[in-house]
N, C-alpha and C positions, 0 to 999 in steps of 0.2 A: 514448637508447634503452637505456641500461642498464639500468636498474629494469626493464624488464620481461626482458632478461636473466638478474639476479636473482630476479625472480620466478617465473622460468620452473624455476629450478632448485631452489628452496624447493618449489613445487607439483607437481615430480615424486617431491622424497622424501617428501612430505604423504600424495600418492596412494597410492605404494608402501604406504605404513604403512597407510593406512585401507584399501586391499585386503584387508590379513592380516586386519585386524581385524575386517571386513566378512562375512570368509571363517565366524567362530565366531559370526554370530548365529543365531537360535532364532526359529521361530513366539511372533508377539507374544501374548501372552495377557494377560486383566484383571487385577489385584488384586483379591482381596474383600476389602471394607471392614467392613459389617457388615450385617446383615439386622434385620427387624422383620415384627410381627406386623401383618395386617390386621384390623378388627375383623367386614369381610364374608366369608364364606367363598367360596371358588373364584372369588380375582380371576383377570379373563381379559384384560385390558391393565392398562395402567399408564401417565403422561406427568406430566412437571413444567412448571409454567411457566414461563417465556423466565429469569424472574430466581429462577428453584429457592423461592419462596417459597410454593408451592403443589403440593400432589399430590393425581395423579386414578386413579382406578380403574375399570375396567368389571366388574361382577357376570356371571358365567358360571351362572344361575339363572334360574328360571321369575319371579323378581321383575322384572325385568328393570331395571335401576337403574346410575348412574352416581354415585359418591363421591366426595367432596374435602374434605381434610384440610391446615390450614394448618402449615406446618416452622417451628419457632423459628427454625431455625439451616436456612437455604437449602440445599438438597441434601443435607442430612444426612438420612436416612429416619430415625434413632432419634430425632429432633425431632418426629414428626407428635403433632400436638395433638390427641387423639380428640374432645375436648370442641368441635371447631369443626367437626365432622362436616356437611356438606351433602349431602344425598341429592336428584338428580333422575330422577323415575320418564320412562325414555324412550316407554313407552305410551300415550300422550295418545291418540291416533287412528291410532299407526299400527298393522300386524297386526306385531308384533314378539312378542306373549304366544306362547312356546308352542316362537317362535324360539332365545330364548336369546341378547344380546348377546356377541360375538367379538371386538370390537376399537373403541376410541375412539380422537379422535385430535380437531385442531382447526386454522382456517383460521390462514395469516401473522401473524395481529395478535391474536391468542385472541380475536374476539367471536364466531365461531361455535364450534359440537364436534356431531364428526360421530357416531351410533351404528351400528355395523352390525352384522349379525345372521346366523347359517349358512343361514336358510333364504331369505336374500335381503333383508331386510325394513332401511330405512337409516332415519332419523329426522335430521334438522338441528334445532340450536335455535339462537335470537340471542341475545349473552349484553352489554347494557348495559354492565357492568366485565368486561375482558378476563379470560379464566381465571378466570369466577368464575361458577359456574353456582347460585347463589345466585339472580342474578335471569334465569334463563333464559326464553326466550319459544318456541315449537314454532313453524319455519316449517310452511309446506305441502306437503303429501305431493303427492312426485311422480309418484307409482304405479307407480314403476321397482320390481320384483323380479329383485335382481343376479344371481338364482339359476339364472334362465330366460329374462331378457329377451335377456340377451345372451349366452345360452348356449351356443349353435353360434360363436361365433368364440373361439376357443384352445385347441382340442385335437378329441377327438374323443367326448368327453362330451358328454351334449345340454344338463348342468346341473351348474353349481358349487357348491359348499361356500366361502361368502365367510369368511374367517380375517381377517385385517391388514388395515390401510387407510391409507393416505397419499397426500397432496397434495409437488405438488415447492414450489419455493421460490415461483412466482408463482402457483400455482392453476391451471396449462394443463393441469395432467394429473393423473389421480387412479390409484390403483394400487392393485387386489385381490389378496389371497392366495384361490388356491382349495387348500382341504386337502388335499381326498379324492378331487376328482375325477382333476384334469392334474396335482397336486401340481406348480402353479407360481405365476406373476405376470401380473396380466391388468392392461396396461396403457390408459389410455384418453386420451385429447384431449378437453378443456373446453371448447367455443366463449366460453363466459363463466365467469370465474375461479371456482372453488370452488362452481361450480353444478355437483351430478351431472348434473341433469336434461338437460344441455347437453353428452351425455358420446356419443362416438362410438368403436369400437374401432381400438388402436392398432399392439399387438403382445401378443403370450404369449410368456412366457422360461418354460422347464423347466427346476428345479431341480435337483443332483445327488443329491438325496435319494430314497431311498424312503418315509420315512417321513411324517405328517403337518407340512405345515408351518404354522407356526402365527401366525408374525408375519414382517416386515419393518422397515428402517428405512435410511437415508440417509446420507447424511454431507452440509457442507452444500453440496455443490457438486454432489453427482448424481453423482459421478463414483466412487462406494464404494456399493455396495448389500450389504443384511446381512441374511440371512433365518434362522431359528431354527424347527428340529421340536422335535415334541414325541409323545410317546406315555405311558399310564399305569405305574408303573415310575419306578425311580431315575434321577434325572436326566445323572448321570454317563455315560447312556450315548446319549445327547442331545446335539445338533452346533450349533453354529454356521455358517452358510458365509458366505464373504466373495467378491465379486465385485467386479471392476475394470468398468468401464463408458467405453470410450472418448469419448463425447460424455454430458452431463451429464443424468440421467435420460431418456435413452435405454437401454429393456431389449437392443434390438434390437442393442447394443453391448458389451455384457455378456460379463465372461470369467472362468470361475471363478478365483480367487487361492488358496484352499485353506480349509483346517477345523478348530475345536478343538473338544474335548468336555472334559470332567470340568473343570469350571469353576466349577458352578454354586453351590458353597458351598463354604467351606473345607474342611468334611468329606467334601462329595461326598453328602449325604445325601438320603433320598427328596424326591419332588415332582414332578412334571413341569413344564418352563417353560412359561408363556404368556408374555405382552406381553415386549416391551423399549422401553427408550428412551434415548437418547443427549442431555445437558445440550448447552444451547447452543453449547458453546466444544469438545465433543467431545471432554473428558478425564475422563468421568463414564459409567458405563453401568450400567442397572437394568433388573432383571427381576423378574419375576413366578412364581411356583407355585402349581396348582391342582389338580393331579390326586391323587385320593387315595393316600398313602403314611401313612408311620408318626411324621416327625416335622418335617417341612419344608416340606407342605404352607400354604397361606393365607399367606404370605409375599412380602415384597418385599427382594429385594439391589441391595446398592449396591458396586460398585467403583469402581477408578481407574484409568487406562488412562495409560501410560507414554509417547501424545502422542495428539493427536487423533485420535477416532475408530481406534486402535492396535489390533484386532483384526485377528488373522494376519500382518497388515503392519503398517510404520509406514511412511508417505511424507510428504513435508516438504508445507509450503504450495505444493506446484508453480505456481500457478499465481500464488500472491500472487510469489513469487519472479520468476517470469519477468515479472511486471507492473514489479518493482521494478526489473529488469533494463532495459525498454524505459524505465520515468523516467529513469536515469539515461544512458541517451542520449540522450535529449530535453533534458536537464538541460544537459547537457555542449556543445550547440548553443547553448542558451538563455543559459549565461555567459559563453559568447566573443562573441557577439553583444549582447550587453548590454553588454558592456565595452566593444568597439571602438565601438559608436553612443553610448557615452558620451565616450568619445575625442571624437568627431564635437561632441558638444555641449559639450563646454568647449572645445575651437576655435573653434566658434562662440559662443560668449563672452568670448573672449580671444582675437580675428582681430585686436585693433589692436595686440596685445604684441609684441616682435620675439622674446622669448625664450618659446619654446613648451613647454621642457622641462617636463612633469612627472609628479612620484612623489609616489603618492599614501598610502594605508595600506598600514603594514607588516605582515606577517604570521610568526608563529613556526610553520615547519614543521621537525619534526624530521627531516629526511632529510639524508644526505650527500652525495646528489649535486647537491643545491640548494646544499649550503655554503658553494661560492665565489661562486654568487649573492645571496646576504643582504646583502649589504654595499652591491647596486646597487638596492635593491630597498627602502629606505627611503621613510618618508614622512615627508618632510625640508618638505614647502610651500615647497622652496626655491624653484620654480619663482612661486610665488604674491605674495616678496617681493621676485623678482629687477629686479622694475621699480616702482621706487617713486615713479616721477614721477604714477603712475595716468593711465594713458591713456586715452582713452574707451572703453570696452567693447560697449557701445550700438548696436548696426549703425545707427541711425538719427541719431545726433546728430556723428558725426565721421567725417572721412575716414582709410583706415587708410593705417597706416605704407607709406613708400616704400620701404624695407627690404625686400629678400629673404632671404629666409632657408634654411637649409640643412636638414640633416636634424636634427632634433628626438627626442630619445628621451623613453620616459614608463613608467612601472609603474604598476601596479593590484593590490592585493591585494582579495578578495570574501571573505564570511563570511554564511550563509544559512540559516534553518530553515524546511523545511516537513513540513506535514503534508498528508499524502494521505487523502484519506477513504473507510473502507470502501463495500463493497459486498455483495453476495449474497453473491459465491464467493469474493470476495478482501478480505484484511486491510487493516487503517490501516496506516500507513506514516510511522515520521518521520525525514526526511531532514536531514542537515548537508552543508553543500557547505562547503570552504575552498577558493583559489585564488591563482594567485598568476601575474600575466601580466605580459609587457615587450613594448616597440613602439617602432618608428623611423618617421617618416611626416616628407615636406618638400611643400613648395608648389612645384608646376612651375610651367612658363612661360606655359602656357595658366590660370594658377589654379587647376588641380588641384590636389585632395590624394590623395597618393600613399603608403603605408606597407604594414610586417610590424610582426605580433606573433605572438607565442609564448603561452603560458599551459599551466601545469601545476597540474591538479587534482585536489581529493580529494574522492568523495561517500560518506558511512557512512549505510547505510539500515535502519533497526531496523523490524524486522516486527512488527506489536505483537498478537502469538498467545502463546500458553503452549509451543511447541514452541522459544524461543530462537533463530530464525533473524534474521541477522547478514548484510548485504554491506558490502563493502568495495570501492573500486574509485580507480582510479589513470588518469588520461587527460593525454595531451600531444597538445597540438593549434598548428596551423601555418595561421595566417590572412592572405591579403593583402589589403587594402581599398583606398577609395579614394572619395572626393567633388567630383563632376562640378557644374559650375552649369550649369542648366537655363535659368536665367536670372538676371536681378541679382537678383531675390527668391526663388529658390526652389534647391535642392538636392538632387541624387538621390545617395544613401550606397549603395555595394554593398561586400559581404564575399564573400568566398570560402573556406574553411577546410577543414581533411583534422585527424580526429582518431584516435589510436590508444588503445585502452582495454585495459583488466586487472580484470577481476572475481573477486572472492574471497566466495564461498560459503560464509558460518559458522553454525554450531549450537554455540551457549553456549561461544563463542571459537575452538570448533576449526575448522580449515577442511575441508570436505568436498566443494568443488569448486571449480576455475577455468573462468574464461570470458574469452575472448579478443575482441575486437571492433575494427570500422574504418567510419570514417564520412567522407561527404562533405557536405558542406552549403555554404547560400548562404542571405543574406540581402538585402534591399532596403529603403530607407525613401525616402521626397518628405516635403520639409518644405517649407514656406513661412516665409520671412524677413520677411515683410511681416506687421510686429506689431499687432493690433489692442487696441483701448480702452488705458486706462491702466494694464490689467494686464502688457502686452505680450503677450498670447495666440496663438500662433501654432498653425494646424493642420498635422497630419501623420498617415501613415498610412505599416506597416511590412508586409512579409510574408517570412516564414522559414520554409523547406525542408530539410529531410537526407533522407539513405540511408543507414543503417546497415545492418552487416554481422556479427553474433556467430559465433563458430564452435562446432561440434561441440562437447561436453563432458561429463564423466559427473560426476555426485551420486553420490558413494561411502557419506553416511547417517555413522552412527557406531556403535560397539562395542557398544549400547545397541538399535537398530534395525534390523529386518530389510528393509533398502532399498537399493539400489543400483538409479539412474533414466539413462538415458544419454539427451540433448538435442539434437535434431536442429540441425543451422546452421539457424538462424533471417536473414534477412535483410527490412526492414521501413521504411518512408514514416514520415517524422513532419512535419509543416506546421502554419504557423496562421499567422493573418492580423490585423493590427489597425490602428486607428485610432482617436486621441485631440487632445486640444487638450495644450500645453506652453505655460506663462507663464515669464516671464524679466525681471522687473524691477531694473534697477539705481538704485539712489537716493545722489548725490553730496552729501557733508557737508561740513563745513572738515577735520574732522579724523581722516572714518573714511568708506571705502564699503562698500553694505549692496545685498549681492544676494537678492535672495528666488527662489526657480525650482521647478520642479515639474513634472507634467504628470499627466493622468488619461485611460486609455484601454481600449475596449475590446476585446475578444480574441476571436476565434472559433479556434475548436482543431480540425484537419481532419483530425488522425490515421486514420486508418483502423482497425478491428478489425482484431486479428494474431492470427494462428492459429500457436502454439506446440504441437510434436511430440517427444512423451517417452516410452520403455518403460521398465518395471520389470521388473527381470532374475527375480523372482519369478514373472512370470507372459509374460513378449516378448511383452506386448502393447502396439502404439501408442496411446499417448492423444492425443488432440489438444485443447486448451485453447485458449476465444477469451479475449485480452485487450483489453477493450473500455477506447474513453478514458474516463477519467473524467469529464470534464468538455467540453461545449463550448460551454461560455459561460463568459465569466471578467470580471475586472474587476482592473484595474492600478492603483494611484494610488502618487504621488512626490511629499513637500512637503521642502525646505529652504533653508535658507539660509545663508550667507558672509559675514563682517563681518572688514573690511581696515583697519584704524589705519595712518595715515599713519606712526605713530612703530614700529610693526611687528607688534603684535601680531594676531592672527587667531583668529579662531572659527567654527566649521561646524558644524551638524546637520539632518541628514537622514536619513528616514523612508521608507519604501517597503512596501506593502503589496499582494500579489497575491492576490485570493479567486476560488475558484469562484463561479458561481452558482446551481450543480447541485447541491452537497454544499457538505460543510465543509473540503475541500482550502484549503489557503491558505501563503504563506508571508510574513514581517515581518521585514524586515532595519532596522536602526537603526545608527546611526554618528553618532559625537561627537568634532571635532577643534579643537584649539588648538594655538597655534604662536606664537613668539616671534622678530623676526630684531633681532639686535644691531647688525650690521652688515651690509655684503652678502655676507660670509662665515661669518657664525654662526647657526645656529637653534637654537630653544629649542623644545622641542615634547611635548604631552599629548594622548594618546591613549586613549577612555575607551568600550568596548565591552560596557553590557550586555545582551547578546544573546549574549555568550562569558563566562558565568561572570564578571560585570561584571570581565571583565578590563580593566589599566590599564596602559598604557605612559611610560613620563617618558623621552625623551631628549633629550642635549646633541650639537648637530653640529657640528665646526668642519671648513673648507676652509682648505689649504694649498695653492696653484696646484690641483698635482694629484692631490694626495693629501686624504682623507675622515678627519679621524677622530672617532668616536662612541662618546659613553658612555650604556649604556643600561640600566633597571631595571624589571622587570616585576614586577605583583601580581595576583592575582585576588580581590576582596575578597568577603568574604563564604561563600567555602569553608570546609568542615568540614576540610580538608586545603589550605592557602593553597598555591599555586605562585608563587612570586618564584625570583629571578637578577640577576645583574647581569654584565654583560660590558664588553669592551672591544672597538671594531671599528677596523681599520685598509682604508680599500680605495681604488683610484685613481676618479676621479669622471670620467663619460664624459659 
């Protein structure tokens, strides 16, 4: 328990210091980048498509017309190509003449784009190539006039002024600005995705504004809404406002955060804003001017925004974070439990050896309070040559030793990448686990197996945003297991385990928050001993349970960001169930035995949605974030094999691969082992991991009664910066 000792006292002077620093930030505001001309006058929106290789414009004129212009250079506006100009007239049939287009905008995937109009009048068209209104087709008018139909619900006007328009992420809700009348947001419900015509009222949010508002837009989880006035006159004197939204486009949740003005060009110069729009990734914002002034008029700006979506506030990926938070306790079940049922099955591959010790891959962790364990925590395959007569391994072809045996110790070092796959409102995620566990287990008198283990682990979780957020996390876990026979053919494996965690909370290395955690869990599996065909295939089925417990924490942000988010104790279910077949073939030679093993199985994932509770001390209000599983269907496979020389040498590779079958979540672990025994007290041994920086280990082992000693050299090939060493170990062997 000292590292988190340690840690505890790093992460109070970490706090300390990001408080002061916390203390001097400033309302976030944009960068201007640069501006461009448009070649239509009085654009009145604006939108790029998903990959910035396209830009659109709505016409605030009696033409009533929608524009697109291809970008050399993605997001760059001083790229627009004029010569690739597309004009689609949105009066086909609807009554839009006369109206005046106010705001375009387009469904999930760009094949539709929506027009809407002040005096009510809305147009859809279906667009063949996404974002490309080139081959545009006009649905059917739905006869909805937004101006009046539904004019009596959101204030106390009888009739709207439609301004802005947007869809949330799935098409359930559609969202009008009214200008002039309630000057606010008339929210609606979709019975079916991205169809107005299918639109019921939801709620009205009244803006802080008195002035005309003119547009809206999102961020992309709903939980940031951004509205912009406008009036004719210098824009400098023209607002922005930013609003926190506790549940995700829901208005009804909605709480002002605060306001900037004089933004809108580096000069500050005339034009009033219409449209905005925010780049995919939320570190991009453009706008629009249309109102007549003197030189800044017809124009579109571009800036950069110092993290996503960074107006007035900056807040981290909250919610990617506390997703990342609940993997790595899932994580943390998932390796102690994988190791100990791996314990379980090379016992039951080697029940007829009387010597059960073993340590398997070693592992270089730089910590010091592991120090004095490195030395027991080899992966020596001494245990692999310590009986060389090869005794039958086979549950079916020999009777096992009459031998009893005592207590048996073993080690397990793990090494793992996965990748988590996005979602709507939460980022990819790629995970490295390293680990590194020990265990004692003997055979009772009823033929039980009986044992502890230990394991200390490390999971680093890269959030893959533009905002650099970093975890770091550290867990000691204390498991007792045990395998009952059910009968002579079959076995039931039960675990029981208590883990202790340490989460460290980074933005581009610095830490910005801890988080403490404790979990309990238990595992189960039944296998069947009774091997079918000649593959030896034997069926089994596992199910694994925890409770984790996080504590209270605050996100202090950095010197850069105006955020400081305090994180409710979260306490949270995490389950999954599965069932797979495992094969285990041994094949006996003159001169060598060759084990082939494996198994393939599938997963169901019962997690439950976890509802995570966060205020920003900008605005004390509670947010509440669901973190939905990603996945729950999965798919497991394991192929490898063991080759044993009677004269001693040894070779192992093995493969493991876990995928979603929802997304692209997955993770591939690979391992490569050779081994050499001279005698029954010297091993020779190569160790060759690429999945770590194809690192490579060579060590020499010699045994003295009771003393260990090893020479050993490490490389990583193929690095721009190689890491080798070479040491010398001296340790007693237990």
């Amino acid at each position: 328990m000292i590292f988190f000792l340690r840690k505890l006292t790093v992460g109070l002077f970490v706090s300390s210091f990001l408080i002061m620093m916390s203390a001097q930030a400033e309302t976030v505001k944009p960068t201007f980048v640069r501006s461009a001309g448009t070649n239509m006058t009085i654009p009145i929106g604006v939108t790029l498509s998903a990959d910035g290789t396209k830009i659109h414009f709505a016409k605030f004129n009696s033409g009533t017309n929608l524009y697109q212009y291809d970008l050399s250079i993605p997001f760059n506006v001083s790229s627009i190509d004029s010569s690739s100009e597309v004009i689609l007239n949105v009066n086909s049939t609807d009554a839009m003449a006369g109206g005046k287009i106010e705001d375009l905008t387009f469904n999930g995937d760009g094949t539709k784009v929506y027009a809407i109009g002040f005096t009510g009048q809305m147009t859809v068209h279906s667009l063949s190539t996404p974002y490309d209104l080139s081959n545009a087709t006009q649905d059917a008018d739905d006869g909805i006039n937004w101006s009046t139909d539904y004019g009596g619900e959101g204030g106390s006007n009888s009739s709207h002024r439609p301004h802005g328009m947007r869809f949330n992420n799935n098409g359930t809700k559609m969202f009008l600005v009214d200008a002039v009348g309630t000057k606010g947001v008339i929210e609606y419900n979709l019975s079916t995705p991205y169809l107005p015509g299918s639109a019921s009222f939801g709620n009205f949010f009244a803006t802080e504004s008195s002035r005309e508002i003119q547009d809206i837009d999102f961020d992309d989880d709903g939980t940031r809404m951004y509205a912009i006035e406008t009036k004719s006159g210098r824009a400098s004197s023209d607002k922005i406002y930013a609003y926190k939204l506790s549940t995700g486009f829901d208005t009804s949740t909605a709480t002002f955060a605060g306001s900037i003005a004089n933004f809108f060009d580096a000069a500050g110069g005339d034009g009033g804003p219409g449209g905005m729009h925010f780049s995919k990734d939320g570190m991009k914002f453009y706008q629009v001017t249309f109102v007549t002034g003197t030189d800044n008029i017809n124009k579109v700006f571009e800036y950069d925004l110092s993290c996503p979506y960074g107006i007035v506030l900056c807040e981290t990926e909250t919610a990617s974070v506390a997703s990342a938070q609940v993997e790595i306790a899932k994580n943390v079940i998932h390796q102690n439990s994988s190791i100990i049922f791996k314990r379980f099955e090379w016992l039951r591959r080697n029940k007829n050896k009387t010597n059960l010790n073993s340590h398997n891959l070693k592992l270089n962790i730089n910590n010091p309070i592991l120090a004095s364990l490195t030395n027991k925590l080899q992966s020596t395959f001494k245990s692999s040559f310590k009986d060389l007569k090869y005794t039958q391994t086979s549950l079916k072809k020999e009777k096992p030793s009459n031998k009893k045996r005592n207590w048996s110790s073993w080690s397990h070092a793990d090494i793992s990448f996965r990748r988590v796959g996005d979602t709507f409102s939460l980022k990819p995620k790629k995970i490295k686990t390293a680990g590194i566990a020990i265990g004692a287990d003997k055979l009772t008198k009823n033929n039980n197996i009986f044992g502890f283990a230990m394991r200390y682990g490390n999971d680093d979780v890269d959030i893959k945003s533009l905002s650099n957020e970093e975890l770091n996390s550290q867990s000691l876990s204390f498991n007792t297991y045990m395998q009952i026979p059910v009968n002579e053919k079959s076995n039931l494996n039960a675990l029981l385990g208590v883990s202790f965690l340490s989460i460290d909370q980074m933005i581009s290395g610095t830490i910005t928050g801890e988080r403490n955690g404790k979990q309990i869990y238990t595992s189960l599996s039944f296998e069947e001993e009774e091997n079918y065909t000649k593959f030896d295939i034997i069926p089994y089925g596992k199910a694994e349970l925890g409770i984790t417990e996080f504590s209270e924490y605050t996100d202090f942000g950095t010197a850069a960001t105006n955020n400081i988010e305090t994180h409710e104790k979260l306490t949270f279910e995490t389950g999954n169930a599965s069932a797979g077949l495992k094969f285990d073939s041994i094949f006996y030679m003159d001169n060598s035995t060759t084990s082939r093993n494996g198994f393939i199985e599938y997963i169901a994932d019962f997690t439950p949605n976890i509802k995570q509770r966060y205020k920003n001390h900008i605005d004390n209000v509670t947010v509440q974030n669901t973190i939905k599983r990603y996945s729950f269907n999965n798919i497991k496979g394991n192929i490898g094999f063991e080759l044993f020389k009677k004269s001693g040498q040894t070779f192992g590779l093995n493969y493991e691969r876990f995928q979603s079958l929802d997304n692209s979540a997955h993770t591939d672990s690979l391992l490569f082992k050779f081994g050499k025994q001279k005698n029954e007290n010297t091993n020779f041994n190569v160790i060759y991991e690429p999945l770590k920086n194809n690192n490579t280990e060579i060590s020499y082992l010699k045994n003295y009664d009771n003393l260990n000693l090893k020479v050993k050299s490490n490389y990583a090939m193929y690095s721009k910066i190689p890491d080798y060493g070479a040491n010398i170990e001296v340790s007693s062997s237990f």
